[in-house]
mmCIF file of the N, C-alpha and C atoms, coordinates in Angstrom:
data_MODEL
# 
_entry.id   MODEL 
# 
loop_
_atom_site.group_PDB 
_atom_site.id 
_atom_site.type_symbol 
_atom_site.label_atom_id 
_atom_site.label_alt_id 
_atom_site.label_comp_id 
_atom_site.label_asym_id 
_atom_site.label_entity_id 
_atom_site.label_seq_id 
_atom_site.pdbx_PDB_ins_code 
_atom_site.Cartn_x 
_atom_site.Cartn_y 
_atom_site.Cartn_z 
_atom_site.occupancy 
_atom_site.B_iso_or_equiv 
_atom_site.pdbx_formal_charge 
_atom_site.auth_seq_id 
_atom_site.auth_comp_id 
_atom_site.auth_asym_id 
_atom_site.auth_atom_id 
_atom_site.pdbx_PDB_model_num 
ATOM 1   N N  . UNK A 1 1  ? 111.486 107.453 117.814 1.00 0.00 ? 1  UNK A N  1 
ATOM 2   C CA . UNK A 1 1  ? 111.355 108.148 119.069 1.00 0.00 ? 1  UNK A CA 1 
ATOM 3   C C  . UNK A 1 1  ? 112.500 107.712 119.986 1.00 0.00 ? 1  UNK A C  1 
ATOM 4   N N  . UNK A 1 2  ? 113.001 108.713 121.066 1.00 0.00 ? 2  UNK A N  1 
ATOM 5   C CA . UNK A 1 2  ? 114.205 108.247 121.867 1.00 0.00 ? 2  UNK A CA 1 
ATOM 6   C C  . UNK A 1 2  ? 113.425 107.721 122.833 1.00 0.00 ? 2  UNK A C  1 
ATOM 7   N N  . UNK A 1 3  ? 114.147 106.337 123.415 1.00 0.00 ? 3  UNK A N  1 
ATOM 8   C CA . UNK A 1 3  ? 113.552 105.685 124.407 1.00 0.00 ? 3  UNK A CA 1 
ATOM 9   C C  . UNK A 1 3  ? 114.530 106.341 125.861 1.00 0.00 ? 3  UNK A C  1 
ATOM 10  N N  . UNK A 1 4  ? 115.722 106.184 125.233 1.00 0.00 ? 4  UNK A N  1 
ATOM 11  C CA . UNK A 1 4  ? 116.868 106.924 126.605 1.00 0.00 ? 4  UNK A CA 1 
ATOM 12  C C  . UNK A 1 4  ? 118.189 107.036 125.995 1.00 0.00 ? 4  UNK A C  1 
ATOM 13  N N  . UNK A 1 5  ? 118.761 107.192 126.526 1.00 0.00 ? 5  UNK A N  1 
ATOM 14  C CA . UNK A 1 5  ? 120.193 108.630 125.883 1.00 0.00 ? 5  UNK A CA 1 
ATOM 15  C C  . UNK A 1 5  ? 121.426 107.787 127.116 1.00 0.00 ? 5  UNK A C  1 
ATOM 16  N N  . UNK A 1 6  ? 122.713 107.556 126.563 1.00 0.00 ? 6  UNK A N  1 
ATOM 17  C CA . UNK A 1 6  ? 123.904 107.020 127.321 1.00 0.00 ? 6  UNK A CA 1 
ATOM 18  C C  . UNK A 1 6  ? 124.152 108.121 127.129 1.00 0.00 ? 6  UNK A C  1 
ATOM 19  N N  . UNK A 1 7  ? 124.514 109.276 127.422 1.00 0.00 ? 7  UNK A N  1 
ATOM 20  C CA . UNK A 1 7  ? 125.340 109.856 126.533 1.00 0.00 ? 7  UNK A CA 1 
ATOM 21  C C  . UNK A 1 7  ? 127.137 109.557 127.602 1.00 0.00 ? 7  UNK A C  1 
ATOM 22  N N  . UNK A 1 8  ? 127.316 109.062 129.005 1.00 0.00 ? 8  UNK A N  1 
ATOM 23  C CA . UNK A 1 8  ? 128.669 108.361 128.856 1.00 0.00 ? 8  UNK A CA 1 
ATOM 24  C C  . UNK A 1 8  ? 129.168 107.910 128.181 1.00 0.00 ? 8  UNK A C  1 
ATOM 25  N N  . UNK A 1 9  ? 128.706 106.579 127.465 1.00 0.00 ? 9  UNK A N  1 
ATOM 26  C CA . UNK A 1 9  ? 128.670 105.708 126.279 1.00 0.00 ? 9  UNK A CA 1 
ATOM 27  C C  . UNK A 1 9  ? 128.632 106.164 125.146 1.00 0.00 ? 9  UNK A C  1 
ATOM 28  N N  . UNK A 1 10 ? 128.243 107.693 124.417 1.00 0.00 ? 10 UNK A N  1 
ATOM 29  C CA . UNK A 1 10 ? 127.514 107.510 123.172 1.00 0.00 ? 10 UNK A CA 1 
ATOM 30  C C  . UNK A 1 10 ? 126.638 106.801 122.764 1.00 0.00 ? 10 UNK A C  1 
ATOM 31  N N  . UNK A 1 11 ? 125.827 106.404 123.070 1.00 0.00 ? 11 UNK A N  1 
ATOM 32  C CA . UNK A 1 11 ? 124.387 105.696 123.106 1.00 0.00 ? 11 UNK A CA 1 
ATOM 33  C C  . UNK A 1 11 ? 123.066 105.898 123.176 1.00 0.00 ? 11 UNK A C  1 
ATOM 34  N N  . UNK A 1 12 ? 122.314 105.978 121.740 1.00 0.00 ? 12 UNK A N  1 
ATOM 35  C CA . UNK A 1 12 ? 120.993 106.560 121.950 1.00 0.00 ? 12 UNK A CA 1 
ATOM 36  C C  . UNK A 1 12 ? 120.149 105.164 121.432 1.00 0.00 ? 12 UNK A C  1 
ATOM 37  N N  . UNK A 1 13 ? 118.707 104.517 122.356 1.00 0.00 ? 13 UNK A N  1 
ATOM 38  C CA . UNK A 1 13 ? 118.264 103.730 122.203 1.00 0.00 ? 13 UNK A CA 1 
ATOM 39  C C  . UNK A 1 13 ? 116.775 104.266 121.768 1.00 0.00 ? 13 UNK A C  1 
ATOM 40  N N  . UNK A 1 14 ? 116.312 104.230 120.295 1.00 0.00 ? 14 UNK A N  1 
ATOM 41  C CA . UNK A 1 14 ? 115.153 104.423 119.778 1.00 0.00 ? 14 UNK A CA 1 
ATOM 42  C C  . UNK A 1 14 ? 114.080 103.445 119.304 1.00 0.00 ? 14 UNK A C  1 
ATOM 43  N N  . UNK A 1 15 ? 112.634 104.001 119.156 1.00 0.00 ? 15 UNK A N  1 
ATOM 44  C CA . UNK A 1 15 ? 112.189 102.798 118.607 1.00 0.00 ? 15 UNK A CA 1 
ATOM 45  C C  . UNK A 1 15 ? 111.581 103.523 117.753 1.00 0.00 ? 15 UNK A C  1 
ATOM 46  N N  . UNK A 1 16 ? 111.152 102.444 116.399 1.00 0.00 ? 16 UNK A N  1 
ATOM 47  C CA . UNK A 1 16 ? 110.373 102.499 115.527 1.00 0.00 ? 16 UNK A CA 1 
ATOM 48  C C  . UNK A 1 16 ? 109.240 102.919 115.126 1.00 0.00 ? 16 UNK A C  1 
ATOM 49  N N  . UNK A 1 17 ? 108.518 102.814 114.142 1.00 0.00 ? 17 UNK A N  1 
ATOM 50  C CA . UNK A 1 17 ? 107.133 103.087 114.460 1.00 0.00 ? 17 UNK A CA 1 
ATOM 51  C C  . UNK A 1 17 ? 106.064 101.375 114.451 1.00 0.00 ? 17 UNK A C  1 
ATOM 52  N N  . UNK A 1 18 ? 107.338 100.375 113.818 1.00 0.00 ? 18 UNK A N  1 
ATOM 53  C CA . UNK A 1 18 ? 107.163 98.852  114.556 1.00 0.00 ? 18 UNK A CA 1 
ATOM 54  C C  . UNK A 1 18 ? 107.343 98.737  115.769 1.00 0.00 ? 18 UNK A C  1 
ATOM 55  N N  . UNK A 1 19 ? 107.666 99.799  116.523 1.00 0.00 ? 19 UNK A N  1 
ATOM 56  C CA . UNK A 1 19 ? 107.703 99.360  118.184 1.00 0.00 ? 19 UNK A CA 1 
ATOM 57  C C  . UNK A 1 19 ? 108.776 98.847  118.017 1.00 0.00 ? 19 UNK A C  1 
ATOM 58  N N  . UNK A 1 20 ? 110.274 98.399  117.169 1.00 0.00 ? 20 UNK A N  1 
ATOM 59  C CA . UNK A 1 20 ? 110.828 97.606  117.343 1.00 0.00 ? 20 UNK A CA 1 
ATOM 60  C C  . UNK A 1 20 ? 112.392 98.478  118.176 1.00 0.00 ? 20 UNK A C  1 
ATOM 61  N N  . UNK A 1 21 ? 113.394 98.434  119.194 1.00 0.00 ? 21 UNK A N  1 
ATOM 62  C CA . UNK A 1 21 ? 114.420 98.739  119.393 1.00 0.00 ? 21 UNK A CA 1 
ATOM 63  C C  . UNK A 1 21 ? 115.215 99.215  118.866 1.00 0.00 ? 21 UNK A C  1 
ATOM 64  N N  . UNK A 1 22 ? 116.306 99.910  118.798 1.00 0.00 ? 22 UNK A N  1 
ATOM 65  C CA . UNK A 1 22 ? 117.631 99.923  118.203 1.00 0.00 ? 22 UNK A CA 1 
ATOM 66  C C  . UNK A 1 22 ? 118.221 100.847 118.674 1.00 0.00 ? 22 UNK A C  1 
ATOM 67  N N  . UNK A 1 23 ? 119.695 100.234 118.612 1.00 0.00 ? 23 UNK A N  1 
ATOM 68  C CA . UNK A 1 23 ? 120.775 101.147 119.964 1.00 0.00 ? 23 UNK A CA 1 
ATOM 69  C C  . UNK A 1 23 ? 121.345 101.642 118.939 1.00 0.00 ? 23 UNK A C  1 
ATOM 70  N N  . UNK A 1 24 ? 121.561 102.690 118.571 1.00 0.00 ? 24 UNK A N  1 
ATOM 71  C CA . UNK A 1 24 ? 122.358 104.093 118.218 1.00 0.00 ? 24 UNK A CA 1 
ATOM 72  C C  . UNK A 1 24 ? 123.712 103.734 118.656 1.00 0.00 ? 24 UNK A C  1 
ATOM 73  N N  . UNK A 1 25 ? 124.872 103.523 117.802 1.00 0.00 ? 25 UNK A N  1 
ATOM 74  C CA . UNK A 1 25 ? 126.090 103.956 118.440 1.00 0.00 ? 25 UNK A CA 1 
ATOM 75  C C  . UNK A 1 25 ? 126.565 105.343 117.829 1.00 0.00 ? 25 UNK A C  1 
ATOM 76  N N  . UNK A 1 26 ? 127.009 106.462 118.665 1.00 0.00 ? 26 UNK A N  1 
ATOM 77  C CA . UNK A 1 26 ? 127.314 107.529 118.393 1.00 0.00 ? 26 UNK A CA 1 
ATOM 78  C C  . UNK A 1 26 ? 128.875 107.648 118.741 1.00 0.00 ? 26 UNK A C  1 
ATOM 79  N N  . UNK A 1 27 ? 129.296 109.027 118.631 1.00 0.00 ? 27 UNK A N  1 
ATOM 80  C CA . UNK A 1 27 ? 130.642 109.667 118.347 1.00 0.00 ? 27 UNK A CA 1 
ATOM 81  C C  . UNK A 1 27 ? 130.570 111.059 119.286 1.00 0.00 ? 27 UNK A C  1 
ATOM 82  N N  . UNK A 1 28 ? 131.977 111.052 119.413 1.00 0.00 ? 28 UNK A N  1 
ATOM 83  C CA . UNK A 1 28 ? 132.332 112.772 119.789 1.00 0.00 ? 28 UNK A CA 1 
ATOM 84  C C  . UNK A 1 28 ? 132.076 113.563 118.761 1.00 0.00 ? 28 UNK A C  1 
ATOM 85  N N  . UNK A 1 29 ? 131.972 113.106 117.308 1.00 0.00 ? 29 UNK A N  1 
ATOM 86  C CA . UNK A 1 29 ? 131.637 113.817 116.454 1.00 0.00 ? 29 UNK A CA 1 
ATOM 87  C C  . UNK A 1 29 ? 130.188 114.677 115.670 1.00 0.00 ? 29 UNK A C  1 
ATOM 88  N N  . UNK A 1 30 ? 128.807 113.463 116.796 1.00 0.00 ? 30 UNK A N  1 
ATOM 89  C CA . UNK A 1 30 ? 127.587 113.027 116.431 1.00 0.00 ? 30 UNK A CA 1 
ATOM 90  C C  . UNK A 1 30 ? 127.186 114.811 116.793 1.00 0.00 ? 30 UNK A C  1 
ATOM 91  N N  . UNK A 1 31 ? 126.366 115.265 115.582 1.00 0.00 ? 31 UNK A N  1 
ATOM 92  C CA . UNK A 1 31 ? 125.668 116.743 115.984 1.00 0.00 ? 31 UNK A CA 1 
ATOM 93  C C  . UNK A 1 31 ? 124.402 116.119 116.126 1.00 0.00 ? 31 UNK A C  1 
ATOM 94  N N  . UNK A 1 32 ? 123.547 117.005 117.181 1.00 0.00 ? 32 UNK A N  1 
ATOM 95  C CA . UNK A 1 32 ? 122.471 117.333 117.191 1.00 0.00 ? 32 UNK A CA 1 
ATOM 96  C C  . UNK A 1 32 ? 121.803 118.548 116.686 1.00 0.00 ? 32 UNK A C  1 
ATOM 97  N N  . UNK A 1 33 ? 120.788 118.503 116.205 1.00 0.00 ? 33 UNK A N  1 
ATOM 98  C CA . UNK A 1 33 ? 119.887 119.761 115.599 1.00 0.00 ? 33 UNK A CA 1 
ATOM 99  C C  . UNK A 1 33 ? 118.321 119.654 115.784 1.00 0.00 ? 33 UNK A C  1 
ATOM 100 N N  . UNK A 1 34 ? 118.562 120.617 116.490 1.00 0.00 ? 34 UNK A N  1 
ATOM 101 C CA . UNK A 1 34 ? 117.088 121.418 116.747 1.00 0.00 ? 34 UNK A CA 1 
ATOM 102 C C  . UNK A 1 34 ? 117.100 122.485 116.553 1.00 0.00 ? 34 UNK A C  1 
ATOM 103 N N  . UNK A 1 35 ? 115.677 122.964 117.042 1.00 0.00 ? 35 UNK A N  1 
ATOM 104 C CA . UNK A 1 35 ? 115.234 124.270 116.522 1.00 0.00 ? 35 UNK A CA 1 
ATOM 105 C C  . UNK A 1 35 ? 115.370 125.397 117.594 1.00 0.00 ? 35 UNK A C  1 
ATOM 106 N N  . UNK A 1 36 ? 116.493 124.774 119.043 1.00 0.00 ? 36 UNK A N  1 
ATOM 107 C CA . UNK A 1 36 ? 116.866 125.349 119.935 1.00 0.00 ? 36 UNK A CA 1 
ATOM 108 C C  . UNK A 1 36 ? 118.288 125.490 119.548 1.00 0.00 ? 36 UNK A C  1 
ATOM 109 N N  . UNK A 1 37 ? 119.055 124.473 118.916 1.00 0.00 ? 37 UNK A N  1 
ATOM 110 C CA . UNK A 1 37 ? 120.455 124.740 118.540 1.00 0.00 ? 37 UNK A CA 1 
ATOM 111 C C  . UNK A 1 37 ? 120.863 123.903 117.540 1.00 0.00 ? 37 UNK A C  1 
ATOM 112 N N  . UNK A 1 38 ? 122.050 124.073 117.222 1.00 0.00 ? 38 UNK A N  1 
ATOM 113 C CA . UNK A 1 38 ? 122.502 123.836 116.052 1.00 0.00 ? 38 UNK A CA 1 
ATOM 114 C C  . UNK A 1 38 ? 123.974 123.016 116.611 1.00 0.00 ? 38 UNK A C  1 
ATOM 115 N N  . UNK A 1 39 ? 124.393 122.388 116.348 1.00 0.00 ? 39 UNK A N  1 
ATOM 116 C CA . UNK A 1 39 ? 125.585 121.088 116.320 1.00 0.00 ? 39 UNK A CA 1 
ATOM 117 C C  . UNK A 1 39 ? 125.769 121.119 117.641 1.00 0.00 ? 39 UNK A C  1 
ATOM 118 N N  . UNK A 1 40 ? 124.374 120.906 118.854 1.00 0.00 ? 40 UNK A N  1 
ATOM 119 C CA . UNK A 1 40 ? 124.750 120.677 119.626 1.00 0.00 ? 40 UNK A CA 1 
ATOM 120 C C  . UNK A 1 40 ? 124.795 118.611 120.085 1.00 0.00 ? 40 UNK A C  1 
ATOM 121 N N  . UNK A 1 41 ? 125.346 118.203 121.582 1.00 0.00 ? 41 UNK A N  1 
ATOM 122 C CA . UNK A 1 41 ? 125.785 116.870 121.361 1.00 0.00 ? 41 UNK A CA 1 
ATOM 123 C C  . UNK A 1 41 ? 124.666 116.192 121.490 1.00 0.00 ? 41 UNK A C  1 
ATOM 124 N N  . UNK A 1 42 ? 124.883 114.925 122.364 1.00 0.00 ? 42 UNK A N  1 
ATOM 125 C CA . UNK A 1 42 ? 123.279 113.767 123.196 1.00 0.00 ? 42 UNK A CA 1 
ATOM 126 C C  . UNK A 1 42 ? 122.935 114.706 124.137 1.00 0.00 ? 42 UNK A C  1 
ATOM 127 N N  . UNK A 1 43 ? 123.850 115.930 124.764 1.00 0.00 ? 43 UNK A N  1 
ATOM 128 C CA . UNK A 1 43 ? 122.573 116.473 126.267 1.00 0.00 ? 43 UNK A CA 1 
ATOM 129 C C  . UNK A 1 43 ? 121.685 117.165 125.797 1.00 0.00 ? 43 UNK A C  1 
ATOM 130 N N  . UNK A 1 44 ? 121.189 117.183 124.368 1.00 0.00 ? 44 UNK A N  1 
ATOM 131 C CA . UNK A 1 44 ? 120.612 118.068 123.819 1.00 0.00 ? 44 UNK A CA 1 
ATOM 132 C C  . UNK A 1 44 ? 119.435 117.204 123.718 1.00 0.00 ? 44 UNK A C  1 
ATOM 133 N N  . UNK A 1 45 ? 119.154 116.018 123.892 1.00 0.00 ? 45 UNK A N  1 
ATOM 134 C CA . UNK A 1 45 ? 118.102 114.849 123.702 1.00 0.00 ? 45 UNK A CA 1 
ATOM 135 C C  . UNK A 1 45 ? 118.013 114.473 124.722 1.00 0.00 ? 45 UNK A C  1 
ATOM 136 N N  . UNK A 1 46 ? 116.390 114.155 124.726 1.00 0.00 ? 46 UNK A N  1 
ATOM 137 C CA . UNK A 1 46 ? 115.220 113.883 126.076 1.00 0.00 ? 46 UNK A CA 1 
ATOM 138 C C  . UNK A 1 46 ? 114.546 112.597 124.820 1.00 0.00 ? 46 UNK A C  1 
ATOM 139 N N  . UNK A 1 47 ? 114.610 111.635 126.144 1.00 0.00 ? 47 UNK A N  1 
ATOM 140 C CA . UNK A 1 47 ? 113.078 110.686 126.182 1.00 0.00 ? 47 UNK A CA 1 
ATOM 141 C C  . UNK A 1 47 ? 112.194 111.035 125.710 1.00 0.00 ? 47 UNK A C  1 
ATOM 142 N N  . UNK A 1 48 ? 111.729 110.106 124.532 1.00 0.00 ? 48 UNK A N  1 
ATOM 143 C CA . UNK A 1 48 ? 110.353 110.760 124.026 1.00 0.00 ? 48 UNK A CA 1 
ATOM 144 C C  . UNK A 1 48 ? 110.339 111.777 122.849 1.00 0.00 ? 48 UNK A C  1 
ATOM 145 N N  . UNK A 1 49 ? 111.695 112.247 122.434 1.00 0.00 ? 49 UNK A N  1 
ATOM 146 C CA . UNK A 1 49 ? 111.729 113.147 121.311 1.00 0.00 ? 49 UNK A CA 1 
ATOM 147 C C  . UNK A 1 49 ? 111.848 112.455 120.065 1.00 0.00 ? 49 UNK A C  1 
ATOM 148 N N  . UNK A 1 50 ? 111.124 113.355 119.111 1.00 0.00 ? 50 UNK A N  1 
ATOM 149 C CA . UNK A 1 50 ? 110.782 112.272 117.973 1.00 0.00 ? 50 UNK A CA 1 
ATOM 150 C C  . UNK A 1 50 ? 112.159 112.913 117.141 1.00 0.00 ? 50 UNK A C  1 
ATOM 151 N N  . UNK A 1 51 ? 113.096 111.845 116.123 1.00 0.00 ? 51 UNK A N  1 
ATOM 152 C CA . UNK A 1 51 ? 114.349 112.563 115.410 1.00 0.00 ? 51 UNK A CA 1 
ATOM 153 C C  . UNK A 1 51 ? 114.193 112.153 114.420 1.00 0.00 ? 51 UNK A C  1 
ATOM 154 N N  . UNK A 1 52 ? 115.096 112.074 113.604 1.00 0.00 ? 52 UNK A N  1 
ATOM 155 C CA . UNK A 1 52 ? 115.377 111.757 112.034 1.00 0.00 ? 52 UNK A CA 1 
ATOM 156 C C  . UNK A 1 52 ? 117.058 111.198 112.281 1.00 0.00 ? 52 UNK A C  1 
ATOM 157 N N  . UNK A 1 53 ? 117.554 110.100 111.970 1.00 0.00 ? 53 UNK A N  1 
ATOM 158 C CA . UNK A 1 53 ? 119.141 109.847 112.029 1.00 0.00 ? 53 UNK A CA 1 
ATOM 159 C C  . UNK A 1 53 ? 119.753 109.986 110.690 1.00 0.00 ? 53 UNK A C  1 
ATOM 160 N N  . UNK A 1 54 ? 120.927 110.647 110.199 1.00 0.00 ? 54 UNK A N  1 
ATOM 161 C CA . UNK A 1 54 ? 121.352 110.508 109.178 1.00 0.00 ? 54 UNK A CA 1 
ATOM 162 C C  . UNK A 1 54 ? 122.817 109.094 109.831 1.00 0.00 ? 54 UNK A C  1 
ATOM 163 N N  . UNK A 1 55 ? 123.232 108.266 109.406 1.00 0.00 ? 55 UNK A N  1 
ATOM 164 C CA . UNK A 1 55 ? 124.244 107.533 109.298 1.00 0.00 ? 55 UNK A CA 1 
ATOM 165 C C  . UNK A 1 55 ? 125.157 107.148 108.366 1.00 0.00 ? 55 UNK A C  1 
ATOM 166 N N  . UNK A 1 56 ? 126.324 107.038 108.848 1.00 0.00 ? 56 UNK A N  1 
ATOM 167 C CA . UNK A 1 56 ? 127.239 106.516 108.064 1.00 0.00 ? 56 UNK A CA 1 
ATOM 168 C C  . UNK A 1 56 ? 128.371 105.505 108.408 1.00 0.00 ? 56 UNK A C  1 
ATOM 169 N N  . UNK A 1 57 ? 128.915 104.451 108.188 1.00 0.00 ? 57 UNK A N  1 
ATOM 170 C CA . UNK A 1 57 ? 129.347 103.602 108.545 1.00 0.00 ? 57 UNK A CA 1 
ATOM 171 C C  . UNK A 1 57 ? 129.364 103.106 109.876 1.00 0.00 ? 57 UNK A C  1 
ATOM 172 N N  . UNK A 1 58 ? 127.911 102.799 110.070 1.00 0.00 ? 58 UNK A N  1 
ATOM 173 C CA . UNK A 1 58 ? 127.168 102.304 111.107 1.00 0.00 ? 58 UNK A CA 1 
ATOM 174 C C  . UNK A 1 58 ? 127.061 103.342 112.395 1.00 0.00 ? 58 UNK A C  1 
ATOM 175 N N  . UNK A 1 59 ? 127.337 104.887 112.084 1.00 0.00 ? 59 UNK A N  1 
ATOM 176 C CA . UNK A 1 59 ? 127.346 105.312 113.241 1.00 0.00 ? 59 UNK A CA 1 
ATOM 177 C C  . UNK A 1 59 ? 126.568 106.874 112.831 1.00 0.00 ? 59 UNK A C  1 
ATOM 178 N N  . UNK A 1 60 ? 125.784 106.881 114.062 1.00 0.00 ? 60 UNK A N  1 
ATOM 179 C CA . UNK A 1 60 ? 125.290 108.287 113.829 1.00 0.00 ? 60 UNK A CA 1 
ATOM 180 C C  . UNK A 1 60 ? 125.904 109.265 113.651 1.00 0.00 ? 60 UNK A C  1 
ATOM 181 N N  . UNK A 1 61 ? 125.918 110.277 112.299 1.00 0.00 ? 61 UNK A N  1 
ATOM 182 C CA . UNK A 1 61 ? 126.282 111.460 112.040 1.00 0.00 ? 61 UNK A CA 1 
ATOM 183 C C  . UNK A 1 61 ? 125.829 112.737 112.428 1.00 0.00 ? 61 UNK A C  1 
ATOM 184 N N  . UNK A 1 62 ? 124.382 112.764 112.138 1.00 0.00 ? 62 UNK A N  1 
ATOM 185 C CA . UNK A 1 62 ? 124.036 113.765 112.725 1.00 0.00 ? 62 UNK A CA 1 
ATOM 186 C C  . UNK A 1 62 ? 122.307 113.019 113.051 1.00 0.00 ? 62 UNK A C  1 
ATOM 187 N N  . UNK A 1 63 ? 121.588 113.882 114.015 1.00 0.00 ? 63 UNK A N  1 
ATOM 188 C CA . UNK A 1 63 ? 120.414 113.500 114.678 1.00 0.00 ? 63 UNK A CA 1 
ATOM 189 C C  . UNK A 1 63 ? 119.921 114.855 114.542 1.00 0.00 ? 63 UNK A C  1 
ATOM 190 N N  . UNK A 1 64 ? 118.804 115.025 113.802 1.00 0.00 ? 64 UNK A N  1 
ATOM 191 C CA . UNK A 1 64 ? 117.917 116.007 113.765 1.00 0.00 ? 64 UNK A CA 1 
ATOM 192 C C  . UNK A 1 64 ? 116.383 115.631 114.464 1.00 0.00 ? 64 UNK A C  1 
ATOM 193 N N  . UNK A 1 65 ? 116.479 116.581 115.489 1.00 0.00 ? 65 UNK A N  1 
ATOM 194 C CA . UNK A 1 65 ? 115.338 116.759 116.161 1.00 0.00 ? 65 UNK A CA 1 
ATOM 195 C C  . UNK A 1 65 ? 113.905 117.456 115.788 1.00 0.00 ? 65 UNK A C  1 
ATOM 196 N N  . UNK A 1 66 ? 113.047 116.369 115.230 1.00 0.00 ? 66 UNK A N  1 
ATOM 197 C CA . UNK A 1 66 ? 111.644 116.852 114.929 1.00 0.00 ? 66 UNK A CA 1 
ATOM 198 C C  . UNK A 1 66 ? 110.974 117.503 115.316 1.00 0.00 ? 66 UNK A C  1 
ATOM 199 N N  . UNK A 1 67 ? 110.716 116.847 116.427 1.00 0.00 ? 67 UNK A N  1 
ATOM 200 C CA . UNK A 1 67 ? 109.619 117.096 117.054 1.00 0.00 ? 67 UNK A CA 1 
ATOM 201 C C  . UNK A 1 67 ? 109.827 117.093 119.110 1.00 0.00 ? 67 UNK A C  1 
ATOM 202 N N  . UNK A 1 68 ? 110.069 117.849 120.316 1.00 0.00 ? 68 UNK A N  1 
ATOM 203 C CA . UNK A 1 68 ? 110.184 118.003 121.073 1.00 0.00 ? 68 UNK A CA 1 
ATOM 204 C C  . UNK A 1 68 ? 109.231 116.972 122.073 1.00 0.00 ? 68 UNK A C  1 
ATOM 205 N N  . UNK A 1 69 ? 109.660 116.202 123.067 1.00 0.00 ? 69 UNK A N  1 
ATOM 206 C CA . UNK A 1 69 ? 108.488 115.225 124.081 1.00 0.00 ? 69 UNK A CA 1 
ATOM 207 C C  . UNK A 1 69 ? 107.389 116.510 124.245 1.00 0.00 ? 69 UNK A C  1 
ATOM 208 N N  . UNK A 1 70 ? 107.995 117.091 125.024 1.00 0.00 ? 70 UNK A N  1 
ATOM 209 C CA . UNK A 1 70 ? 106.804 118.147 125.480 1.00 0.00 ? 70 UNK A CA 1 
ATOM 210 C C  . UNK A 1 70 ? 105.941 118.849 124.475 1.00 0.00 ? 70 UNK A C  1 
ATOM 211 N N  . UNK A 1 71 ? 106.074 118.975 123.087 1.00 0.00 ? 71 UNK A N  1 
ATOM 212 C CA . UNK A 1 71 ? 105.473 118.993 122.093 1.00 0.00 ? 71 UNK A CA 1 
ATOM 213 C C  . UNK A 1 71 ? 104.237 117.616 121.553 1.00 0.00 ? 71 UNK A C  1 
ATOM 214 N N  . UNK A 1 72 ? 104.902 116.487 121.998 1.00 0.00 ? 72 UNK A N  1 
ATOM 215 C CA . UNK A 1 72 ? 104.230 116.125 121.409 1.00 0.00 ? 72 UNK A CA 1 
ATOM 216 C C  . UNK A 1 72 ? 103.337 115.613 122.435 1.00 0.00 ? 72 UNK A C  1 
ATOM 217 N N  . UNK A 1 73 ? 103.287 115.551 123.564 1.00 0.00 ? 73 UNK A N  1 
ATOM 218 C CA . UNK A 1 73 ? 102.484 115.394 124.551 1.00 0.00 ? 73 UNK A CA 1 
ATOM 219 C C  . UNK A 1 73 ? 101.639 116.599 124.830 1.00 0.00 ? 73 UNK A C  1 
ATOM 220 N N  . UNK A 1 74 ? 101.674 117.645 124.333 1.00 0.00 ? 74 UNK A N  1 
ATOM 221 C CA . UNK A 1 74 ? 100.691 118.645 124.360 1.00 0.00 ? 74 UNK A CA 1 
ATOM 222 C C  . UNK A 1 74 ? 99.679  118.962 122.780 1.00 0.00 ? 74 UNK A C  1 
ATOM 223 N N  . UNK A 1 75 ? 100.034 117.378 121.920 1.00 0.00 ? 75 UNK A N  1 
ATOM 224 C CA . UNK A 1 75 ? 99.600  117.871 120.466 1.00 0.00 ? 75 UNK A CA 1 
ATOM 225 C C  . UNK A 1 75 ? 98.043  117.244 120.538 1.00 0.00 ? 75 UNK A C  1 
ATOM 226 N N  . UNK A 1 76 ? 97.453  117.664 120.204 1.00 0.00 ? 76 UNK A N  1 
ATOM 227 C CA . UNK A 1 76 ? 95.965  117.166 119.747 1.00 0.00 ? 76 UNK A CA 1 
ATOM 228 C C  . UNK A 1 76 ? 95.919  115.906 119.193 1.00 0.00 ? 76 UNK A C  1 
ATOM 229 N N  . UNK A 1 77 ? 96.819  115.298 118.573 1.00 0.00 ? 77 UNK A N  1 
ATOM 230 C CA . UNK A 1 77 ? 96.937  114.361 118.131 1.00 0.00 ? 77 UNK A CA 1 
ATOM 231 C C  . UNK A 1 77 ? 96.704  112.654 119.053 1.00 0.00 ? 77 UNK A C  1 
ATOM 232 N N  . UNK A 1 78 ? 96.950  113.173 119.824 1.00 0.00 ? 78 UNK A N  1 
ATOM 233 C CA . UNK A 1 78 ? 97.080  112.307 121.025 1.00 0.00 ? 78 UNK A CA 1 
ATOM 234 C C  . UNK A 1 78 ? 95.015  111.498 121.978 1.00 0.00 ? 78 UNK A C  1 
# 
């Protein structure tokens, strides 16, 4: 899940499903994907959105977006 988004920096800080941290270093190159767009950048990511990271030499390649905050705060699941 995204905890918060640099995107000055390239920087996305997520956590686990250990609850545990980890800072994302990203690129001018880093795509985002959702089901709103396709290779768009970090302004495309909100707090709270659940992703999938693909990586490669320690840096995010692409970030596919699962699941939307506002999705999942309106899911039954909860």
């Amino acid at each position: 899940m995204v905890v918060a988004v640099d995107k000055d920096e390239g920087r996305v800080l997520v956590k686990d499903h250990a609850d545990a941290c980890t800072e994302l270093s990203c690129h001018e190159r880093t795509i985002v994907v959702s089901d709103e767009e396709m290779g768009g950048n970090l302004e495309a990511l909100n707090p709270g959105d659940i992703i999938k990271v693909e990586s490669a030499a320690g840096r995010a390649e692409k970030i596919v977006v699962l699941r939307r905050v506002w999705e999942e705060l309106a899911s039954p699941e909860l």
